[in-house]
C-alpha positions in Angstrom: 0.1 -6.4 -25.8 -3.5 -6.4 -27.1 -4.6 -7.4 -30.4 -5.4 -3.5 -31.6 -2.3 -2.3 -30.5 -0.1 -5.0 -32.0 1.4 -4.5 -35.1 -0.4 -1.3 -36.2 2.9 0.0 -37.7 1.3 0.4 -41.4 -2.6 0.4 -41.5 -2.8 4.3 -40.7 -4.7 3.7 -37.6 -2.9 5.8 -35.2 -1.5 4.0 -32.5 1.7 3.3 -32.1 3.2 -0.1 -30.8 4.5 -0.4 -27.5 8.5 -0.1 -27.9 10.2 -3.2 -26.0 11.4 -2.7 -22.7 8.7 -0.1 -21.9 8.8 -1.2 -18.0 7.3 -4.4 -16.0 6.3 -5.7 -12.3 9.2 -8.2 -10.9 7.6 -10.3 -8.8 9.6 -10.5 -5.6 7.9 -11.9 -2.7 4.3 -12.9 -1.3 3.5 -13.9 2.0 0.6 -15.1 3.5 -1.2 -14.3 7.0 -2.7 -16.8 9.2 -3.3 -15.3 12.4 0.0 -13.3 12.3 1.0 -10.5 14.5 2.7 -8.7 11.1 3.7 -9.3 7.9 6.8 -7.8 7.7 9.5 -7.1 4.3 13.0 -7.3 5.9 14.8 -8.0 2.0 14.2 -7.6 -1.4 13.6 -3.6 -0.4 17.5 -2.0 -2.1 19.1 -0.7 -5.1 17.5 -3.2 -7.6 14.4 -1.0 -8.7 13.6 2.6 -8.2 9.6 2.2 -7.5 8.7 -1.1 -5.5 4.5 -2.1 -5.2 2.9 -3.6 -2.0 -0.4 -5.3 -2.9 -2.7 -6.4 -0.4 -5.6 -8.5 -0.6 -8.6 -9.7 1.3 -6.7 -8.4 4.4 -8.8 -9.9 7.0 -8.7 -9.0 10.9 -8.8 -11.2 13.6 -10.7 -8.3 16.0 -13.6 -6.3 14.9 -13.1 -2.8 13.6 -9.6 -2.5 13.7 -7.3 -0.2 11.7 -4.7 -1.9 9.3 -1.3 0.2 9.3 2.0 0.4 7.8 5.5 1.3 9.5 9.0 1.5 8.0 12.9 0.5 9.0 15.6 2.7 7.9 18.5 1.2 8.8 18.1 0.0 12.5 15.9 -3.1 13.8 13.3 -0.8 14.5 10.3 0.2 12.0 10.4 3.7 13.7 11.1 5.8 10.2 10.4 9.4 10.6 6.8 10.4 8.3 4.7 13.3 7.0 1.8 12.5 5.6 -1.7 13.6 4.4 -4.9 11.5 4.5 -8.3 11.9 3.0 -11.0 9.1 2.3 -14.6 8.6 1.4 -17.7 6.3 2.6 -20.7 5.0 2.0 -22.8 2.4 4.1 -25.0 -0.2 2.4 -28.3 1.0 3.5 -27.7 4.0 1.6 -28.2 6.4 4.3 -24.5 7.8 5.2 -21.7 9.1 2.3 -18.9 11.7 3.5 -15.9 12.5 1.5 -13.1 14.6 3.7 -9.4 15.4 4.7 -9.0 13.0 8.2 -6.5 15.1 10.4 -6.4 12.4 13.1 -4.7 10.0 10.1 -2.2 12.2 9.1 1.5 12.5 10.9 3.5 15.4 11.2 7.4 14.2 11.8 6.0 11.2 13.6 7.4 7.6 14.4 4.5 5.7 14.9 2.0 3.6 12.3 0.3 4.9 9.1 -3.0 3.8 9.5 -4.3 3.3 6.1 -7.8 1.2 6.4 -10.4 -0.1 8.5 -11.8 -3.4 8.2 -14.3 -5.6 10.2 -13.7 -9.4 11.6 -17.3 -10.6 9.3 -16.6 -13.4 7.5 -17.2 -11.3 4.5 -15.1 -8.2 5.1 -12.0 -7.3 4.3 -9.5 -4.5 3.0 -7.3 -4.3 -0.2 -4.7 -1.7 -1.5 -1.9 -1.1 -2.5 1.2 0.7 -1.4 3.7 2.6 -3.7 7.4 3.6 -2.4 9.6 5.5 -4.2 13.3 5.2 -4.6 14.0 3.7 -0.9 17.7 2.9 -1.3 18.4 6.7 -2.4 20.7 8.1 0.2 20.1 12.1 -1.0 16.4 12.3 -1.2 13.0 11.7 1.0 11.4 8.5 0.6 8.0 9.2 -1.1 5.4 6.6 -0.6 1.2 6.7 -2.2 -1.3 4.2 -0.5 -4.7 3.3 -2.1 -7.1 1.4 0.0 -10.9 -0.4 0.0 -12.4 -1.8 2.9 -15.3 -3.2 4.1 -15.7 -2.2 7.4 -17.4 -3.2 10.7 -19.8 -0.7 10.5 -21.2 -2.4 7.0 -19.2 0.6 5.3 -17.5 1.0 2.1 -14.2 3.2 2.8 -11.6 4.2 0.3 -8.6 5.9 1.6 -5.9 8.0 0.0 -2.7 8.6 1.6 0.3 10.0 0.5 3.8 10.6 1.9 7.1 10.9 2.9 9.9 9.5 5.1 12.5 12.0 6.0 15.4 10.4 5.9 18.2 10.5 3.3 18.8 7.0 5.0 17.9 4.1 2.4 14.6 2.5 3.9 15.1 -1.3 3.9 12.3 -2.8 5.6 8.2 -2.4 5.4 6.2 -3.9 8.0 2.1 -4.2 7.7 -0.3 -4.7 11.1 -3.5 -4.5 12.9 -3.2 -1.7 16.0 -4.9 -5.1 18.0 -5.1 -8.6 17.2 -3.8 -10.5 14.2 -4.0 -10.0 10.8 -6.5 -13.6 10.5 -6.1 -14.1 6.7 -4.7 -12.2 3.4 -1.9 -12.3 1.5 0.8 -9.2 0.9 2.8 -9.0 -2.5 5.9 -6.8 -3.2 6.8 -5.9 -6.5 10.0 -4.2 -8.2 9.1 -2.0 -11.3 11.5 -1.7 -14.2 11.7 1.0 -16.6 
């Protein structure tokens, strides 16, 4: 709690304090790429928590111009989970010369099985994506499982891209595994967090 917030109770200044137990990030587990084909979350992902936070940082591909994506298991061996999505993003290169800001049909699924992408990134030593991914509720066995991804990266093309993705997996089956991956190549470097949030 920051020093202006903290005890405030009686000095007529207006903001309140923080009541205890007002929610935290749980770690869980980090892992760590070095050359790997995915990073993958096969536990952790149940009942526990209600909202559960990927972060990733520096991710770091071993081929040029590749797209990072996401997939999901819900149940089976297979990270095949049924997903409608929407994407949209916006750019800007460093010379200044190229911005765009727009809906990206060819990111978005409709009932589909396959990958989410949800950056770009270039094999420069000094590029790189980071994000974050947000799932909702993945153990419920009545609802969809909503998911929101936030993404920079520094891209081959010496762009700035920021991505916003949002989601769902149709299943009323409790999604128990995450896994992360380049469409080619390795993911050369980067490390992914998961998080449980309690409230």
């Amino acid at each position: 709690m920051s020093g202006i917030v903290g005890q405030n109770t009686l000095d007529n200044s207006g903001l309140i304090k923080a009541p205890a137990g007002g929610g935290a990030w749980n770690f869980i587990a980090k892992q760590t790429a070095s050359a790997s084909a995915d990073i993958s979350f096969t536990s952790g992902i149940d009942s526990t928590y209600k909202e559960y936070i990927f972060t990733f940082k520096d991710i770091h591909p071993s081929d040029d111009g590749e797209t990072f994506t996401v997939n999901f298991r819900d149940g089976s061996t297979a990270y095949d989970a049924v997903k409608t999505t929407t994407s949209f993003r916006a750019y800007h290169d460093e010379a200044g010369s190229a911005t765009g800001f727009a809906y990206v049909t060819s990111e978005d699924l409709a009932q589909g099985t396959g990958v989410q992408n949800i950056a770009n990134s270039g094999s420069d030593n000094d590029q790189s994506c980071a994000g974050y991914l947000h799932l909702f509720n993945p153990s419920s066995t009545t609802f969809v499982k909503h998911f929101i991804i936030r993404t920079s990266s520094a891209m081959y093309l010496d762009y700035i891209n920021e991505w916003h993705i949002a989601g769902y997996c149709n299943t009323t089956t409790a999604i128990d595994g995450v896994q992360f991956s380049f469409a080619s190549g390795t993911i050369d470097a980067g490390d992914i967090c998961l998080y449980g949030i309690s409230t």
